[in-house]
Structure formats: C-alpha cells, structure tokens
C-alpha positions in Angstrom: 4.1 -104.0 39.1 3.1 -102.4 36.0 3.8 -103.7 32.4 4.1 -101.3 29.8 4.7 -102.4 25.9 6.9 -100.0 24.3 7.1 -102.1 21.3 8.7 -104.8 19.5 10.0 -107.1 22.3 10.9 -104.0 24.3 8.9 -103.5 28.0 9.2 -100.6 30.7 8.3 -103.1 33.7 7.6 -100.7 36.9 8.1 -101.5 40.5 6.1 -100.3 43.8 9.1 -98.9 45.4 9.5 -96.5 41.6 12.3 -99.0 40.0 12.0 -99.0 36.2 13.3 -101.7 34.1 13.6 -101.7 30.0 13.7 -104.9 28.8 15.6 -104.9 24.7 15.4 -101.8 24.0 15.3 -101.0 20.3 16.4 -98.4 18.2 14.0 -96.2 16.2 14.7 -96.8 12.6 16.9 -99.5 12.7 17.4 -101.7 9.6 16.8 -99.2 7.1 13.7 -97.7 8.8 12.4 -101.1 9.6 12.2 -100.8 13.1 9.6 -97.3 13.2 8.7 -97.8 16.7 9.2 -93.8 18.2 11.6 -92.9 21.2 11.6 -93.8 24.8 11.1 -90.8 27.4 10.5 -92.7 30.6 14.2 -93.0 32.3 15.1 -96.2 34.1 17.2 -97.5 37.0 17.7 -100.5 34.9 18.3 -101.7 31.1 18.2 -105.6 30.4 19.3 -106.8 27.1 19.2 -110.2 25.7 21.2 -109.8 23.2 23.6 -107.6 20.8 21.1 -106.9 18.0 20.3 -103.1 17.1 16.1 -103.6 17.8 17.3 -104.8 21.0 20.0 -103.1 22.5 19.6 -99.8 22.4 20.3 -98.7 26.1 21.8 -95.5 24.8 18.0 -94.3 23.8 17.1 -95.3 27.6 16.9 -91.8 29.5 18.6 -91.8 32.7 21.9 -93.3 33.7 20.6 -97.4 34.3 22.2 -100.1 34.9 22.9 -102.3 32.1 23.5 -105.7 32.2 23.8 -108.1 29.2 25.2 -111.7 30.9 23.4 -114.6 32.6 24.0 -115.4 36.2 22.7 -113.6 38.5 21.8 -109.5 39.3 21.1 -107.4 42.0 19.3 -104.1 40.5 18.5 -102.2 43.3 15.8 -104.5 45.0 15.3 -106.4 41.9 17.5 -109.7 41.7 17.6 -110.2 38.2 18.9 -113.6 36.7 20.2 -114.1 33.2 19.7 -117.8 31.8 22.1 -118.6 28.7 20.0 -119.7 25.4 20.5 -119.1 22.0 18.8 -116.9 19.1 18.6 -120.0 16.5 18.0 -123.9 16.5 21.5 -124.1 15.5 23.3 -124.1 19.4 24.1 -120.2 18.0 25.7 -121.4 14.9 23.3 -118.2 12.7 22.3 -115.3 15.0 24.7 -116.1 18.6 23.5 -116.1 21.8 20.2 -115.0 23.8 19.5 -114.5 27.2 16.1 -115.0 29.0 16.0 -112.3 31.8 13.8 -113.8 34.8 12.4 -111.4 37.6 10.4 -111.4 41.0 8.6 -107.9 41.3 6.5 -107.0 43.9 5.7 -110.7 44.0 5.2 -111.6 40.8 7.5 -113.7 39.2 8.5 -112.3 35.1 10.2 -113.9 32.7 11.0 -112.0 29.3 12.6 -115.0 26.6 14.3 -112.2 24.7 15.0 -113.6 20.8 14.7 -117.2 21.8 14.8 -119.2 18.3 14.9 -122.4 20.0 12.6 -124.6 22.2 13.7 -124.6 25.6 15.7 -127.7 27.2 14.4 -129.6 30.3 17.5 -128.3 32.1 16.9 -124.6 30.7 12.7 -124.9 32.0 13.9 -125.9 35.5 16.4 -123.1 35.6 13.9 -120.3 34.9 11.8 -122.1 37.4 8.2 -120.6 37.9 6.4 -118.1 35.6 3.3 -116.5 36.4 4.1 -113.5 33.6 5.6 -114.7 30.2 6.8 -112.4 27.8 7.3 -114.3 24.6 8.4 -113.9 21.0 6.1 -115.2 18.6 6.7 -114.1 15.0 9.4 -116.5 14.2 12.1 -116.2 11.2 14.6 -114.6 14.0 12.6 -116.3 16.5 10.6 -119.1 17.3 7.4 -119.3 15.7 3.8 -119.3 16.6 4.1 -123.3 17.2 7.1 -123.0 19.0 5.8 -119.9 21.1 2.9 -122.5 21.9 5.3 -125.2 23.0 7.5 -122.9 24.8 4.1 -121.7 27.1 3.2 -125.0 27.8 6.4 -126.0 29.1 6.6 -122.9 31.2 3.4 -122.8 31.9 2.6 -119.1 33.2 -0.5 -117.5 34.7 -0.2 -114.5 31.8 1.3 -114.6 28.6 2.0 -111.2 26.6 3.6 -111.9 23.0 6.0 -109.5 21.7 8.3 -109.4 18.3 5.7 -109.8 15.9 4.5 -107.7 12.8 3.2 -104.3 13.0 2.7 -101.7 10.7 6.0 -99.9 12.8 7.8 -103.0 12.3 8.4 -103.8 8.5 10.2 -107.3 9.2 9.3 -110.4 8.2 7.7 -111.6 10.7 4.2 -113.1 11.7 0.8 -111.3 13.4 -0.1 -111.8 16.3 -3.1 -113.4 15.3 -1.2 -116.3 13.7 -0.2 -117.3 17.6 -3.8 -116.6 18.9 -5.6 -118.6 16.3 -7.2 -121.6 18.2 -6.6 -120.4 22.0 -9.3 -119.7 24.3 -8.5 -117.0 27.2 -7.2 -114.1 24.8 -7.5 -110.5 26.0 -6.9 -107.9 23.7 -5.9 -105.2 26.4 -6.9 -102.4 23.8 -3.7 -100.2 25.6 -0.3 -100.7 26.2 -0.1 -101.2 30.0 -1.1 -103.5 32.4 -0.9 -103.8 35.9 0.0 -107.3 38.4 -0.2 -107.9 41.2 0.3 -111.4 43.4 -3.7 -111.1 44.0 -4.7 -110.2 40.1 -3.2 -112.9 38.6 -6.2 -115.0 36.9 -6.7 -118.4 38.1 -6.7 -119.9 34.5 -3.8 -118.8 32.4 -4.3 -115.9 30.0 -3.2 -114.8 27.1 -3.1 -111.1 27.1 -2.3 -108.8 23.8 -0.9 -105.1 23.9 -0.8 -102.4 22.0 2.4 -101.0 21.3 2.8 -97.7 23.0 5.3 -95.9 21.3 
C-alpha cells in the first residue's frame, strides 16, 4: 500500500487492487483560515472519519462519490474490512470535545491503524481491541490531542513497526499545537521522509520500529 500525507491528520492510504481511502479529511480554511492546508483532487472509494470536527470531516471536499463511514464496529469497503474502535477526544470519558474513533485496517497485508483525535491514553481493553500494528498513525501535538508524552506512551503500548505523527504545527496549520520535533526529541530511528508518500509492503517493514516523518503534501 501506499501512504500519502495530505496534511493535518488527513491520509490518502492506496490499495494494490486501486482502492483509495481518506482518512479525516479537513477542510481548507477552517477555523478562520487556521486550517491552510489546499484541496484534495485524488477521488476515493472510501472516506473514514473519526470524528465530527470541521479539520476532520470534510468528506464533501473528497472527489468521487466514497463511502463514508463515521461509527465503530466493523466495515466492509470494498476489499478493505475496516473496524471502528470507540475512544474519546479528551481525558474526560468525552465530557470537552465528544467522541473519537480509531479506524484500524489490513491492506495488502499490512496491518494500519490511524488514532484519529485521541486525547486520551489508551485502556488495556481498548490496546487489545485494535490488536496488532505494524503502521501507526498518531496525533502528537496535544491541547485537542494527546501530547508528545502521551503519543510516546500510546506507541509503546501499541507497539508498531512504523510510526507517522500527524496533527501537529505547521506553518498551514495556525493552531496551538506542538512541532513535530517536540515528539522526536530523544528517539533514535527517525526518518525524515523529505516527501509526502510512502510505500509498505508486508516485506518492507523494518525489523526495528521506526519512526517516519512526512511532509505534508497539500
């Protein structure tokens, strides 16, 4: 599969077989011009969305007629068996910003997991229902999220092959919100991509686990 950082925590993940998925899709200028990530051209079969927050779920900027789906349990998208685990976007059970769902994939063998807004360390019962992860998309800027510490904790507990962060300050994202480089400081096995695409396969995946940055394509 092929991993493509539109920006944000939004992803065009692409299948073998030509099945595109959009994971939170944002839309461009959001919060008063605060979100100044550009449009999306690529259509897709599919549109996941953890949550109802306008830099996250803007399917109607997704070309194409896809299939959206918003809910946990579980998904059939084409060949793509989706499932939705139920979290929350705060440390409060919900109480400040509602519900989040983590969207968990197997794609051409590779098993995906995108945390959507997760502002909350995940439960025992929550790690073993995502299962395994060998590619971890994960918010680290905290304030609407969880935090560089958090992000940390999160990845250990999940512990995937690849990690990609997502929802963290850019200069097309005027939020406040962390670098990157606050979750890298310390790690060893960073790859700074230099792009905004990647491509996994079961046979590619690196024996230690990696931490690999994008660059935000749009």
């Amino acid at each position: 599969m092929t991993i493509r950082y539109l920006g944000h925590a939004s992803f065009l993940v692409a299948a073998a077989d030509g099945a595109n998925i959009v994971f939170d899709p944002y839309q461009p200028g959001a919060f008063n011009g605060a979100i100044g990530y550009g449009r999306m051209s690529e259509p897709a079969a599919v549109v996941a969305i953890s949550h109802d927050h306008a830099d996250h779920n803007f399917a109607a900027g997704v070309p194409g007629s896809p299939q959206v789906i918003r809910t946990p349990g579980a998904h059939w998208a084409g060949s793509v068996r989706l499932r939705g685990i139920a979290a929350k976007h705060d440390a409060s059970n919900g109480e400040a910003r509602g519900d989040n769902v983590v969207f968990c994939a197997e794609i051409d063998g590779v098993r995906l997991c995108h945390l959507g807004d997760l502002g909350h360390e995940l439960s025992d019962a929550q790690v073993t229902e995502i299962g395994p992860v060998e590619v971890l998309l994960c918010p680290v800027g905290g304030t609407f999220t969880i935090d560089c510490e958090g992000a940390t904790r999160v990845m250990q507990a999940l512990r995937p092959r690849i990690t990609i962060p997502m929802h963290f300050k850019t200069p097309k994202a005027n939020l406040p919100i962390a670098p990157v480089d606050d979750f890298l400081r310390g790690k060893h096995n960073v790859r700074r991509e230099g792009g905004s695409e990647i491509t996994v396969t079961p046979e590619t995946l690196p024996p230690e686990p990696l931490l690999i940055v994008l660059e935000p394509a749009l």
